[in-house]
Every structure is written in C-alpha cells, then in structure tokens.
N, C-alpha and C positions, 0 to 999 in steps of 0.2 A: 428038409421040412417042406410037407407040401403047401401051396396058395392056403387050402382051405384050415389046415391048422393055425398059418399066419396072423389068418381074417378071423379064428375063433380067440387066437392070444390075445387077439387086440381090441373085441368085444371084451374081455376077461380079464385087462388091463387093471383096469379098477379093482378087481378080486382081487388079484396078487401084489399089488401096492398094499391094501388092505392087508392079506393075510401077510405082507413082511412086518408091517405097524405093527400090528398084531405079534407075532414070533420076537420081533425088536424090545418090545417091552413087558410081554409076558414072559419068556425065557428067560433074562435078567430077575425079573422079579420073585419070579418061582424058584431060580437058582440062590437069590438073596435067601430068600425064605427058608428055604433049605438046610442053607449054610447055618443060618439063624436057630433054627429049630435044633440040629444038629448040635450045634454048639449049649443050647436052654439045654439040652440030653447032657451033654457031657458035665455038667454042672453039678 
C-alpha cells in the first residue's frame, strides 16, 4: 500500500466507521425483516 493511499484511508476514516455503522445495523435489520416477512408469507 502506497504513502498516498494511506493518507487518502485516513482522510476517509470517518466514511468507513460510518459505512460499518451503517452495514452494523442495516444488515441485521433488513435480515430481521426478512426473516419476518418470510415468515407473515408462510402463514
């Protein structure tokens, strides 16, 4: 990994905390949901 990729990850630091946030409890949720809806179907 070159210097300047480094120095661009860690301007960008903040975006990818955010987009794990993000994935952390979107992903869970959407899979809740899901399973949920999936389930209301099978009823």
């Amino acid at each position: 990994m070159g210097f300047w990729e480094l120095e661009l990850l860690q301007k960008h630091e903040y975006l990818s905390i955010a987009l794990i946030l993000v994935t952390d409890f979107i992903f869970p949720a959407s899979l809740a949901l899901g399973l949920f809806e999936s389930g209301f179907k099978g009823v």
